[in-house]
C-alpha positions in Angstrom: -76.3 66.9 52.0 -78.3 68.5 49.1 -82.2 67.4 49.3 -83.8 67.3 46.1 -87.1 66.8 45.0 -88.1 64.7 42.2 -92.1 65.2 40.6 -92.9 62.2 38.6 -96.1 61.0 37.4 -93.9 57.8 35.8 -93.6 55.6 39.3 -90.9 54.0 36.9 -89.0 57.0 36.0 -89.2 58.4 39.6 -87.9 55.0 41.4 -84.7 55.0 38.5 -84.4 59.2 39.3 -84.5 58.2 43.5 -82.1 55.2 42.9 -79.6 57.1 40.8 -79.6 60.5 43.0 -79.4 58.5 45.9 -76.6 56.6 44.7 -74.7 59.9 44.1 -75.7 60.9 48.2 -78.3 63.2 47.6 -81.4 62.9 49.9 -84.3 62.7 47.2 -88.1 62.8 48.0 -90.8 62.0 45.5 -94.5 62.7 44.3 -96.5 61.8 41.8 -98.1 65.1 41.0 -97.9 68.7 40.8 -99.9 69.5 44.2 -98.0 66.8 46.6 -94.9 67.8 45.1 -95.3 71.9 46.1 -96.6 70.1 49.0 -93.1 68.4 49.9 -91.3 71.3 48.1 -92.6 74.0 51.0 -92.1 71.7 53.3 -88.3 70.6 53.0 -87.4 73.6 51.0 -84.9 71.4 48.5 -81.6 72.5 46.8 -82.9 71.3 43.7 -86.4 70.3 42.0 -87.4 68.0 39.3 -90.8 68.1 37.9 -92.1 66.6 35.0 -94.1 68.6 32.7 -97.2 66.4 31.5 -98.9 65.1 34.9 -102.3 64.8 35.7 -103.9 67.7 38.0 -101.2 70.2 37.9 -98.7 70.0 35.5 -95.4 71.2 35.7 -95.4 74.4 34.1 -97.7 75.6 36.5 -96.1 74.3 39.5 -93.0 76.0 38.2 -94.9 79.3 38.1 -96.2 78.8 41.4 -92.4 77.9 42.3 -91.3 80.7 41.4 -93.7 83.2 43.7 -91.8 81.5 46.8 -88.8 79.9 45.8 -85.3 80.2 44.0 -84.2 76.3 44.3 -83.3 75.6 40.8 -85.8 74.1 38.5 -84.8 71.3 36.0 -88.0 70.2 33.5 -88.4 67.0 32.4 -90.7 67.0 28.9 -91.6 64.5 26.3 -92.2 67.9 24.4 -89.5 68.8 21.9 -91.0 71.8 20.6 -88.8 75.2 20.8 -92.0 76.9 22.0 -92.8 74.4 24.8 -89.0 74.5 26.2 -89.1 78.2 26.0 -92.3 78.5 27.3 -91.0 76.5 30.6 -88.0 79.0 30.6 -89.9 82.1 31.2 -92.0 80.2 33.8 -88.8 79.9 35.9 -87.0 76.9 35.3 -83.7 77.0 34.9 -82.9 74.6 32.8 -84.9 71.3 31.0 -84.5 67.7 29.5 -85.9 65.8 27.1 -87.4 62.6 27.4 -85.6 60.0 26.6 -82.6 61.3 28.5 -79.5 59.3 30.3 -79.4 59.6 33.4 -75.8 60.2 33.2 -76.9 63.7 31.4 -79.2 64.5 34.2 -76.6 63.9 36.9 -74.8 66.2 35.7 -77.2 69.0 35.2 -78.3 68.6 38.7 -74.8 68.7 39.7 -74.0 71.6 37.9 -76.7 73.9 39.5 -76.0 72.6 42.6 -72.3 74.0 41.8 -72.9 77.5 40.3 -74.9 78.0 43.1 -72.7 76.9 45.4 -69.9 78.9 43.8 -71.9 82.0 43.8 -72.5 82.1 47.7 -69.1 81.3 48.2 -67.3 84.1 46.1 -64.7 85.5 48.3 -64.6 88.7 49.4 -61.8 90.9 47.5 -60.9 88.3 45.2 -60.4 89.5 41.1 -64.2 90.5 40.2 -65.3 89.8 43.6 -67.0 91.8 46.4 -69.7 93.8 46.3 -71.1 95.3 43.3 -73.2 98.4 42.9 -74.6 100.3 40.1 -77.2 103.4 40.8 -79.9 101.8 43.0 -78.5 98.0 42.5 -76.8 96.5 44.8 -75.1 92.7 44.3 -73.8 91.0 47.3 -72.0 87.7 45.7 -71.0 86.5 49.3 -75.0 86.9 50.9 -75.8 85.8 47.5 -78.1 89.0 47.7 -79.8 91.3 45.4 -81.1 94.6 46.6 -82.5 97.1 44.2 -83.2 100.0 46.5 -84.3 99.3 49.9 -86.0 96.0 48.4 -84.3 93.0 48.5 -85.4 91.1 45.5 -85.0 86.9 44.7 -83.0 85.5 41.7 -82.8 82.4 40.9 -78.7 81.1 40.7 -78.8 80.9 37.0 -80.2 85.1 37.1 -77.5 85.7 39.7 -75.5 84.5 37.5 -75.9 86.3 34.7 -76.1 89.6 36.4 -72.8 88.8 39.1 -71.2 87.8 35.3 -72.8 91.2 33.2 -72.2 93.5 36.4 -68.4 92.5 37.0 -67.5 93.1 33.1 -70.2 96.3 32.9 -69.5 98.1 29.0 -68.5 95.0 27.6 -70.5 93.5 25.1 -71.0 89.7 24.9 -73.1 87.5 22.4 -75.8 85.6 23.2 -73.6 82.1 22.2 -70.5 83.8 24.8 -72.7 84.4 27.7 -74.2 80.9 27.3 -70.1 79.6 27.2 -69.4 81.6 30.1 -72.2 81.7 32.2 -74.2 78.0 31.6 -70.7 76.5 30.8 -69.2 75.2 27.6 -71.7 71.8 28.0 -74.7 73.2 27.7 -76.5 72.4 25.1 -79.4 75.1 25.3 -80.1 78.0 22.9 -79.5 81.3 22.4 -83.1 82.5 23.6 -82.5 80.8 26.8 -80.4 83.9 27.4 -82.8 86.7 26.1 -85.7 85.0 28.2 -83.4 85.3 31.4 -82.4 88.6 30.2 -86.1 89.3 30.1 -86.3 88.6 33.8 -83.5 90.1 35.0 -85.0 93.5 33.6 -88.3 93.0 35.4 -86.6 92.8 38.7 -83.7 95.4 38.6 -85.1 98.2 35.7 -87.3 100.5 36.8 -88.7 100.8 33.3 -88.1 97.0 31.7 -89.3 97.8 28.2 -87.2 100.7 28.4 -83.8 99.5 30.0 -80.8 101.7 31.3 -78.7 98.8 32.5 -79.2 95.7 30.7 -78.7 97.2 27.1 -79.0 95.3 23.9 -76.7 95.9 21.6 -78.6 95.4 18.1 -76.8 92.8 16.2 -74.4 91.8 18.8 -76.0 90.8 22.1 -75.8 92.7 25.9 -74.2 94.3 27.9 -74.2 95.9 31.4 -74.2 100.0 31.7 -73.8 101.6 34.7 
């Protein structure tokens, strides 16, 4: 049963978020703030967290950034903030995907259920299936069935949404793919994000497996176009 952890500040919003996950059988916990939420966070290590962005204390940017130093649970942001610049800024803290307030809770269900899924599908690709096993390239190594990353001897974290990407890049390598068809194929045909949510993960992905990110070998832009993976 998938635990997930809902950060709140709105004792309103969290009881509706606890009633309405719990009613779909997930096993929610709650806090008000940033600190007792990393708090709970470390110690049931959740499938999923839910933080709100403006709180008193720590806010939720910075508990995402401190998140992401430990964790690869995927991060859904809650924000009264419609600005491009706060929703991206949120992005290449770690989160994986936000909301705006007001939202239906019907939308949120099913953003939680859908990270819950791709990450589920990733550490359950079979081995030998079409595009499955593992996949290597130089010094990088992708294990969709440990749901592993190692570039060299060092195994490195992604979160599902990066290991998605890269499983998604890797398996169709000297392809190229717009920003708008990796966000079809990779967040899924519902998902109403923009195309910078792709270069910001993009971003990431060459800071973990490039040995020289502003300078990268596999993860090449194609001007004009969008990216693709070389080997």
């Amino acid at each position: 049963m998938a635990k997930i952890v809902v950060v709140e500040d709105d004792s309103t919003l969290s009881e509706l978020l606890k009633y309405n996950l719990g009613k779909e059988g997930f096993v929610v916990f709650t806090a008000a703030d940033g600190n007792r939420g990393l708090e709970i966070i470390r110690r049931e290590k959740p499938d999923v967290v839910i933080t709100d962005v403006m709180m008193p204390g720590m806010d939720g940017f910075e508990l995402t950034r401190l998140l992401r130093r430990e964790s690869t649970a995927p991060i859904l942001l809650l924000t009264a903030r419609s600005e491009e610049i706060d929703r991206v800024l949120g992005l290449e803290l770690g989160a994986d995907d936000y909301l705006t307030k007001p939202f239906s809770m019907r939308e949120l269900l099913a953003r939680v259920k859908g990270m819950l899924r791709r990450g589920e599908l990733a550490r359950n690709q079979p081995l030998g299936g079409a595009g499955a096993g593992v996949l290597t390239s130089g010094n990088i190594t992708l294990d969709p069935v440990r749901h592993v990353l190692t570039v060299g001897e060092k195994i490195v974290d992604l979160t599902p949404r990066e290991f998605d990407l890269l499983f998604f890049l890797m398996t169709n390598r000297g392809q190229v793919f717009s920003r708008d068809s990796l966000l079809d194929r990779v967040w899924g045909y519902d998902y109403p994000g923009e195309t910078r949510t792709v270069d910001v993960h993009i971003r990431w992905l060459r800071q973990k497996v490039e040995a020289d990110p502003s300078n990268p070998a596999h993860l090449v832009t194609v001007r004009g176009v969008g990216y693709k993976f070389e080997e």
